[in-house]
SEDO-841899 format. One record per residue: residue in three letters; x, y, z of N, C-alpha, C in turn. Coordinates in pm, whole numbers, plus 50000, padded with zeros to 5 digits. Example, Ala and Ser with C-alpha at 12.3 -4.5 7.8 and 13.67 -1.06 7.14 Angstrom:
% SEDO-841899
ALA513194943150780512304955050780513204967050780 SER512854977550708513674989450714512905000350787 
//
This chain:
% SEDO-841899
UNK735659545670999736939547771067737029539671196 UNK736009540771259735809536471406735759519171378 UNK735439512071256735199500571213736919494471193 UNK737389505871122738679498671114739829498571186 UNK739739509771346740309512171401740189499771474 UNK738459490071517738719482971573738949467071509 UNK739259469971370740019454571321741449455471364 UNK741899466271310743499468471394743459461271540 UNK742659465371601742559466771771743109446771773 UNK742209439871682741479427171736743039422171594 UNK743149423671505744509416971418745329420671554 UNK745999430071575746919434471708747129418671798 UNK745449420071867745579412471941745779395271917 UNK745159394471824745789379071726746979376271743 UNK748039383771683749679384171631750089384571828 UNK749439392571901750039394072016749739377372036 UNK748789373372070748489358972140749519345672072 UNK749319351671949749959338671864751669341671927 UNK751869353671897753859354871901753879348072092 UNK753199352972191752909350872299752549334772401 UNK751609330172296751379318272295752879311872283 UNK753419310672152754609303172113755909308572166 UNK755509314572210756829326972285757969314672388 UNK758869315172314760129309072383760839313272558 UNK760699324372560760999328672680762519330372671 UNK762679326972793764549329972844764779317072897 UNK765979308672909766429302372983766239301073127 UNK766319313973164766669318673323765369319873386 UNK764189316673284762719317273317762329305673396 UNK763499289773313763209279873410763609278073545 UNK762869283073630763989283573766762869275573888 UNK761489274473831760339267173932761089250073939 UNK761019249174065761329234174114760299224774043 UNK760109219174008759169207073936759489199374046 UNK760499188874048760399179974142762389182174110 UNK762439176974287763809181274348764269163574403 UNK764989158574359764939142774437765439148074602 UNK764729138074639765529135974793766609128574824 UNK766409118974707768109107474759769189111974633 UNK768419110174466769349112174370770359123574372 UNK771369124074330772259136174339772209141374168 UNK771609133074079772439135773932770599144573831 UNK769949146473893768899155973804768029165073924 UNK767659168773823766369173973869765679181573725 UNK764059184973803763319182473694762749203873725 UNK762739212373628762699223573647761259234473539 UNK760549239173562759409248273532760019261073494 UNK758859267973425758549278773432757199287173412 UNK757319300073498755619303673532754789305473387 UNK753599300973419753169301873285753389291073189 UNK754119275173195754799270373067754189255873119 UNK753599249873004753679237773061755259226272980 UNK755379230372928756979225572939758349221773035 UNK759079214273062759919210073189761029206373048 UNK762039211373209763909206973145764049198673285 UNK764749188973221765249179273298766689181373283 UNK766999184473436768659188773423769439174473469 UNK770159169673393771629162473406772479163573446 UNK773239160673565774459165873612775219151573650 UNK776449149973572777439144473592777129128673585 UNK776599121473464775979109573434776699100673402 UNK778139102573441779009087773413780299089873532 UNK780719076773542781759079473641783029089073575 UNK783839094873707784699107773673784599122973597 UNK783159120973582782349134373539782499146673600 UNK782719155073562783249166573631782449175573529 UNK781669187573624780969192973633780229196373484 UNK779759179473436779299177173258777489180273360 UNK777259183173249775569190873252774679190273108 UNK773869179273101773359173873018771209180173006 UNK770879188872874769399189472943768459182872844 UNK767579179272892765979177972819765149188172803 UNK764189188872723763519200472706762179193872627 UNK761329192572743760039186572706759129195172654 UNK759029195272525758069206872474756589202772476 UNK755579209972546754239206972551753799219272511 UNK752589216072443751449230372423751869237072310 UNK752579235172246752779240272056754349248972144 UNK754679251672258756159262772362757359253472236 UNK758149265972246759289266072204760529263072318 UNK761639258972306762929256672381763219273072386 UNK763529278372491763829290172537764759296772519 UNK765349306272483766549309872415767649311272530 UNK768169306972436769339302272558769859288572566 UNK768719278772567768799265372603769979256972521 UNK770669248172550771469245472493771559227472568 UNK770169220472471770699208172500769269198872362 UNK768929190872419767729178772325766229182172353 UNK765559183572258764759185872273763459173972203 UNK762799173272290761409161672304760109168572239 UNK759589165472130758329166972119757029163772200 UNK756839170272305755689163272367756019147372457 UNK755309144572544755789134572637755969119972532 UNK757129115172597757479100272494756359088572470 UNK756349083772336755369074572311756299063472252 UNK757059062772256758109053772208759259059172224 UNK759799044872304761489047472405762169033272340 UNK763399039472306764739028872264765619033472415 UNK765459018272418766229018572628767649009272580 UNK768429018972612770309013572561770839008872752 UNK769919006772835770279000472949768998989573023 UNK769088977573066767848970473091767498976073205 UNK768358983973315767888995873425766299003573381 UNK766589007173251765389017873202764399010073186 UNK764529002473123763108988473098762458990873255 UNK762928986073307762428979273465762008992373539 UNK762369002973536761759013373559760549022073516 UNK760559019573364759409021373241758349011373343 UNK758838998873380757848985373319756788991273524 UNK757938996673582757779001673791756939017773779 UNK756649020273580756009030073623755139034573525 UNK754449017673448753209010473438753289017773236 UNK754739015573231754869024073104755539015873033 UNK755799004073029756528994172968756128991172854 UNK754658992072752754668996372670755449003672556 UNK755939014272607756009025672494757619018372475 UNK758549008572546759269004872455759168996772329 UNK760179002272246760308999372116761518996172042 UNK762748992872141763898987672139764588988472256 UNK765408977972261766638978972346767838969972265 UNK768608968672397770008969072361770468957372446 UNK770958944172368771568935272452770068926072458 UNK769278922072421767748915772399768258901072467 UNK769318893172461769458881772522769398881272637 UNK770238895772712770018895372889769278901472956 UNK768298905772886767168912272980766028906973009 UNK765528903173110764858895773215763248900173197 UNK763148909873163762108913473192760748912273134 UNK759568901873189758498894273097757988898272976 UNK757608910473004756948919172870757908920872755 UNK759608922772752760228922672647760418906572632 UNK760988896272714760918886772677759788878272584 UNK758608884972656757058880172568756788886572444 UNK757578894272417757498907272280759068907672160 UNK759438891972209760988892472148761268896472029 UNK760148891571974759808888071826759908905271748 UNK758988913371823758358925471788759578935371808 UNK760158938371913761018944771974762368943571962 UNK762918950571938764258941571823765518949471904 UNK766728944571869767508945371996768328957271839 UNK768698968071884769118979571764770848978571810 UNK771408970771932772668970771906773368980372054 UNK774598978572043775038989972148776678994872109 UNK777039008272114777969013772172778399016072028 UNK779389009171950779409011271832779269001971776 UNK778978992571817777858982071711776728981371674 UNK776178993871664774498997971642773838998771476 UNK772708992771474772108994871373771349005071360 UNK771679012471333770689030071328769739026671249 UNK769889017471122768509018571048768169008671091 UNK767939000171182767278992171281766539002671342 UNK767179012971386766839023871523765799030371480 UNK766019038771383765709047771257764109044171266 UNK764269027271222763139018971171761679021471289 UNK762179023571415761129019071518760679036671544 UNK761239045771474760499057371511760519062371651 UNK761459063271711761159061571873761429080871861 UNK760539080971997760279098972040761749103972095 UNK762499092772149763569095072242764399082572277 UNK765749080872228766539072972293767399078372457 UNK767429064172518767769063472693769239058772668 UNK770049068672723771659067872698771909061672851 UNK773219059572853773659058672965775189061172963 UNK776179063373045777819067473007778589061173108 UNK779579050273139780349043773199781669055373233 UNK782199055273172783639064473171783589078373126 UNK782409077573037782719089172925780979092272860 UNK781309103072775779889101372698779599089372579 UNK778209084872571778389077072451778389076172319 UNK779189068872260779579071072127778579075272047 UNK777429068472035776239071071997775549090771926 UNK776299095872053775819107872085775549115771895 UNK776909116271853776739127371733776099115771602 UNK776029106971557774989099771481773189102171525 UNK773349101971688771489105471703771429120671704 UNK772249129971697772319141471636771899146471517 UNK772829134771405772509138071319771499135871276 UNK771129123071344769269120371246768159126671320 UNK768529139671373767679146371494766809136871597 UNK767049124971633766819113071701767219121571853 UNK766269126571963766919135572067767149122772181 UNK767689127072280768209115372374768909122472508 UNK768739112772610768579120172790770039105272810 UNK770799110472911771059104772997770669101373105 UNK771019087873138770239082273254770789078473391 UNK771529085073451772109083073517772379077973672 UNK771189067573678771439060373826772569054173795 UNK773069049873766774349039273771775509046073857 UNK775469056973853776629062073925776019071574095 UNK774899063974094774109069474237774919059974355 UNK775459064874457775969058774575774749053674653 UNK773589061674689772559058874755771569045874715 UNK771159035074742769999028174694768509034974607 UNK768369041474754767319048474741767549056774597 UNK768489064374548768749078674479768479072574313 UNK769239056774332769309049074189767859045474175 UNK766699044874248765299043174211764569051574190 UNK765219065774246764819078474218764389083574095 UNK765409078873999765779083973830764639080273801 UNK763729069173849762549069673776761469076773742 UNK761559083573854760889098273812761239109173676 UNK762579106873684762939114773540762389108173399 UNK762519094873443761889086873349760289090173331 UNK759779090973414758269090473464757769102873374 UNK758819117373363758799130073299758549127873199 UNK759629120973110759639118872960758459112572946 UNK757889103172970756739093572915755279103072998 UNK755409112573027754479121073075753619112873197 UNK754089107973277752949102273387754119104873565 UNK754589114373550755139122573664754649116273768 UNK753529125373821752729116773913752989106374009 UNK752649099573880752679083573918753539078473941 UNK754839082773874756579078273921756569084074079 UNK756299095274131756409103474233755519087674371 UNK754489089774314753339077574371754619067774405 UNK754569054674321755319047774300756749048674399 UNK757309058274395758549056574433758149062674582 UNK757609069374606757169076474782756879061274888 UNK756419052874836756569041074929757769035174952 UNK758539033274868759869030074829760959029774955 UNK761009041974991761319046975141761049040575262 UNK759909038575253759199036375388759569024275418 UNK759599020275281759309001175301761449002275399 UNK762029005375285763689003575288763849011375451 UNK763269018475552763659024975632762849013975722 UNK762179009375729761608998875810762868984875850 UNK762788981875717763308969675714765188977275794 UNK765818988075753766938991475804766458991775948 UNK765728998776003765629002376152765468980576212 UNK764368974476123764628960076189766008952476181 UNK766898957376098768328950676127768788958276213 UNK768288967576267769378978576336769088971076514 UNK768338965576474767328960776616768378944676631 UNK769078940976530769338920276575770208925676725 UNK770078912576749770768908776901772168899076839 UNK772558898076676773388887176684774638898976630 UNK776118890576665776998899676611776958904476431 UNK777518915976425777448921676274778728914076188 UNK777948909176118778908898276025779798909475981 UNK781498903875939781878909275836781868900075684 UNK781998910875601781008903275464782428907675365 UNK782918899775259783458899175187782778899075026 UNK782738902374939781988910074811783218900474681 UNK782388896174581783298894274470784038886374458 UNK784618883574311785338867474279786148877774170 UNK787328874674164788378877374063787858881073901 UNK787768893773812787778896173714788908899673605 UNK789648890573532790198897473392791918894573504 UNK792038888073583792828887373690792898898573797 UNK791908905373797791628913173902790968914773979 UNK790988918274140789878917074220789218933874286 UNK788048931874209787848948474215786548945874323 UNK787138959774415786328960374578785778975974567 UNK784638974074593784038983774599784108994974708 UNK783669010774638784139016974738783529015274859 UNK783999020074981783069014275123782169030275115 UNK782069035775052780599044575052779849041074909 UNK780049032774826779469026074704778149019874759 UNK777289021774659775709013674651776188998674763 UNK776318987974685776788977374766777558979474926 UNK778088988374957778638987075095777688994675169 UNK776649001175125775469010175182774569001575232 UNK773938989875111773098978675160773818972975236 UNK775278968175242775578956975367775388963875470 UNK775288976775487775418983275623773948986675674 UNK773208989275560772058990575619770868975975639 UNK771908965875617771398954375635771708946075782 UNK772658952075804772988950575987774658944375966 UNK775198945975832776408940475810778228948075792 UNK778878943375808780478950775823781238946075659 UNK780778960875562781718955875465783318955975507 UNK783728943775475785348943475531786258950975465 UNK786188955975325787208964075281787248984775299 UNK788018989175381787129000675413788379010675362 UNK789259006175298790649014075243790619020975113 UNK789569016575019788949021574944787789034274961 UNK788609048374968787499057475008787019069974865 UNK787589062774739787149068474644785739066474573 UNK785219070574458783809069674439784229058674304 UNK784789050874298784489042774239785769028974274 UNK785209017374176785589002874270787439003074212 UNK787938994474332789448996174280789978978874253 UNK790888975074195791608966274227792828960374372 UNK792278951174334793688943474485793728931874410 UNK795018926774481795978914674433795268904174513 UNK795738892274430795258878574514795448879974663 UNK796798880974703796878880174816796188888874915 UNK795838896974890795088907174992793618901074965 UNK793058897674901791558889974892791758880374978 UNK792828869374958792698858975010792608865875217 UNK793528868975253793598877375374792178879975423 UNK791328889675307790288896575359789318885675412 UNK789148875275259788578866775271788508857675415 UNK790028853275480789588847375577789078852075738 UNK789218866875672788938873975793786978870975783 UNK786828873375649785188874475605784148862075715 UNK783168865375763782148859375817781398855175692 UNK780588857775635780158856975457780698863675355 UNK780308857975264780738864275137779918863175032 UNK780128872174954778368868974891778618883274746 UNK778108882374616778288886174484779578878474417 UNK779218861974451780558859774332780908857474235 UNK779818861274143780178860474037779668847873971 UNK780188846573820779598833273731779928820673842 UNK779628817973945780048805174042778338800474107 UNK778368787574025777028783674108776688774074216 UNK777938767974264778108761674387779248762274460 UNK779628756074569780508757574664781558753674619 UNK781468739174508782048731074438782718735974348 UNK782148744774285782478752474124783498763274174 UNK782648771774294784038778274383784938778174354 UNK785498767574470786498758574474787408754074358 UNK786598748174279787028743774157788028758574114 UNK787438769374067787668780573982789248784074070 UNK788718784774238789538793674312790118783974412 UNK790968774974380791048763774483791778767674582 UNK792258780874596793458786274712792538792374823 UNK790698793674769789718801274859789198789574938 UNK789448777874913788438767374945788508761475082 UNK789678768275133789828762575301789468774975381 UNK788698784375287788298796775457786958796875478 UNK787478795375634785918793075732785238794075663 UNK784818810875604783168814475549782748799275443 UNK783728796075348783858785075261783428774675339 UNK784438773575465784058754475491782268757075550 UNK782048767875601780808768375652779768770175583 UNK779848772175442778838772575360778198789975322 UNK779258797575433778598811275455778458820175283 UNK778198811875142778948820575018776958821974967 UNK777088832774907775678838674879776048845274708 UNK774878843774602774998849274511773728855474469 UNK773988871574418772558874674354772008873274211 UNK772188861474222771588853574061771028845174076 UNK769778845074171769218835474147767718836174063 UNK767678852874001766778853973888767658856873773 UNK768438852273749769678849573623768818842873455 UNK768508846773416767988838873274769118829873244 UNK768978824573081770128812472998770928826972978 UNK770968833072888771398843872821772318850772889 UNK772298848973033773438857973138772878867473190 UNK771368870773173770778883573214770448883573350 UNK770508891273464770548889373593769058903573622 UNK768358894673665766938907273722767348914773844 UNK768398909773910769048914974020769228935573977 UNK770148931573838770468944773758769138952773713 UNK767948945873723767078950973638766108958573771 UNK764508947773813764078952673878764838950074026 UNK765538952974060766628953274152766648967674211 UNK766938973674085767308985774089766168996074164 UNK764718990674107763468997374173762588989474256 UNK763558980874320763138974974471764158973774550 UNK764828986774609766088980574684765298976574833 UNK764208979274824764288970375000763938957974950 UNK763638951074855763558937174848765058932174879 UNK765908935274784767508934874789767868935574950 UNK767658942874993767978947475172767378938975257 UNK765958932175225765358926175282766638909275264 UNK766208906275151767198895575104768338890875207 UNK769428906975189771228905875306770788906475411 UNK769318906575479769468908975626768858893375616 UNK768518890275557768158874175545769358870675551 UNK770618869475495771588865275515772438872075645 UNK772548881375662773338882375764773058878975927 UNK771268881275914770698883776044769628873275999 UNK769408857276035768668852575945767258852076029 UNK767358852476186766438853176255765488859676269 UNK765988873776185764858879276180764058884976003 UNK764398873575978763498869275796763618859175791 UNK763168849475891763428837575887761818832175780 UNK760898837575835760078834875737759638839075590 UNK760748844175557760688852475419761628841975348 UNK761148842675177762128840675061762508845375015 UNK764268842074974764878849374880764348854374759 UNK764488865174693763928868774580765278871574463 UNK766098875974554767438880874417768788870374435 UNK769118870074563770018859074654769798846174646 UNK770538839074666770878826774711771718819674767 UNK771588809374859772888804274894773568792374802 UNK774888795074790775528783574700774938766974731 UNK774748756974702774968745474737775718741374767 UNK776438734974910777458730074979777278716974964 UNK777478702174888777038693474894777808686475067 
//
């Protein structure tokens, strides 16, 4: 009796460990901070006691997003998604990533994980050595609704890297259906420098080396707050800076709290358009460019223009203002591949004090006088 009272005792305790072990929990269980960004506004990464599992929360990953909330659900240790949960779920940390933005590459590649890609999207403009050196292997699966799923299908990947301009992407209910799970990535719509290098940490989650994204990006700061406090220091006047060359017949100016008007400012510079106080870039007419323009001290992102000449040529009504006759015109393509791919967009993104370092080279040149451009350049004025 006493023999079988204690097999009961010890089966009991089996069924308890096992249901316990795998035990899903509650939603409301994830509430431990994992990691909280300091600059990003659009995730964070969230625990629970007892779990080695993390949800990576999404908030508002494309422009005009209103209060959209996107999650991950990194399952480690045999844990279940928690009842309740209501988003994609990851088998265990990523061993193969399909990156639908060359942002994600360059962040993978800033957090020694460049490896585990196994597709992207757009293969002609992305800059970056290891996919360029792997062209062959790594196959470009397409974008938006021109995708080859059984291209996609083909590479087995743990997790596709979304990204959303206006809206969510089309993509979404096809990687649904082939239970293919997938994160939004959302620096693109970060105002801060700093916040858009941040995401790499979320990245850092999925491919399981946290840590080291945390590592990695904690210098990041230091370097970009240095170099701001040395422009904050010039003795010469603060340029005003003019941005951009005409698109589709439109001239779209960024907002003056946008990524770009953050670096001119924390580069020791006066973005000139400051009427724009929405969170994303607007249009103006020729004539108000031309205006701004001659008010502009430099000017600098213009676009497909690779000399002063070509300028001119394109925009011959720009070609008599000061900044122009003086040579003051700057472009960040000067790590541009054949293909149109700009590294500016890529590792750009997870070096903004190189970038910062760069505009205070241009604006304030005295004090980087002994430094080289790395993303910038100045036009040729013959």
């Amino acid at each position: 009796m006493k023999k079988q009272y204690l097999h009961t005792i010890i089966l009991c305790a089996i069924v308890w460990c096992m249901c316990s072990c795998g035990s899903s929990g509650n939603i409301d269980d994830y509430n431990l901070e994992v990691y909280i960004p300091t600059y990003a506004t659009g995730f964070r990464i969230v625990g629970a006691e007892g779990k080695q599992s993390t949800i990576i929360r999404v908030t508002n990953p494309w422009q005009s997003a209103d209060e959209v909330e996107t999650m991950l659900f990194i399952a480690r240790g045999g844990e279940k998604a928690p009842d309740g949960f209501r988003g994609q779920v990851l088998q265990g940390d990523a061993e193969r990533v399909v990156c639908m933005s060359s942002t994600h590459i360059a962040m993978l590649d800033a957090i020694g994980a460049i490896e585990s890609v196994v597709g992207v999207s757009g293969k002609d403009f992305i800059t970056n050595p290891y996919i360029v050196a792997n062209q062959h292997t790594i196959p470009d699966v397409g974008y938006d609704g021109n995708m080859n799923f059984e291209l996609l299908v083909a590479q087995q990947p743990d997790i596709v890297l979304l990204f959303g301009v206006t809206g969510a992407c089309v993509m979404e209910s096809k990687l649904d259906e082939l239970g293919i799970p997938y994160m939004y990535i959302g620096e693109y719509v970060e105002e801060d420098p700093l916040g858009k290098t941040e995401w790499l940490i979320a990245i850092a989650e999925i491919v399981g080396c946290r840590k080291h994204g945390i590592t990695y990006f904690s210098e990041v700061p230091k370097r970009y707050e240095h170099l701001k406090s040395l422009a904050a220091s010039a003795q010469t006047p603060t340029p005003k800076v003019m941005i951009n060359t005409p698109y589709a017949d439109s001239w779209f100016m960024a907002s003056a709290t946008s990524y770009v008007a953050r670096l001119i400012a924390d580069a020791g510079g006066d973005y000139i358009y400051k009427k724009n106080t929405s969170n994303h870039s607007l249009p103006i007419d020729m004539e108000e460019a031309a205006l701004l323009t001659t008010q502009a001290d430099v000017w600098i992102n213009v676009g497909n223009v690779n000399s002063v000449d070509d300028l001119c040529r394109q925009f011959p009504k720009f070609a008599k203002m000061p900044c122009v006759q003086r040579g003051e015109v700057y472009n960040c393509d000067k790590r541009r591949v054949t293909g149109g791919g700009n590294d500016y967009w890529e590792s750009g993104v997870v070096q903004p004090d190189v970038v910062l370092r760069d505009l205070i080279k241009i604006f304030h040149p005295e004090l980087e006088s002994d430094k080289e451009f790395v993303y910038y350049r100045k036009l040729p004025n013959p």
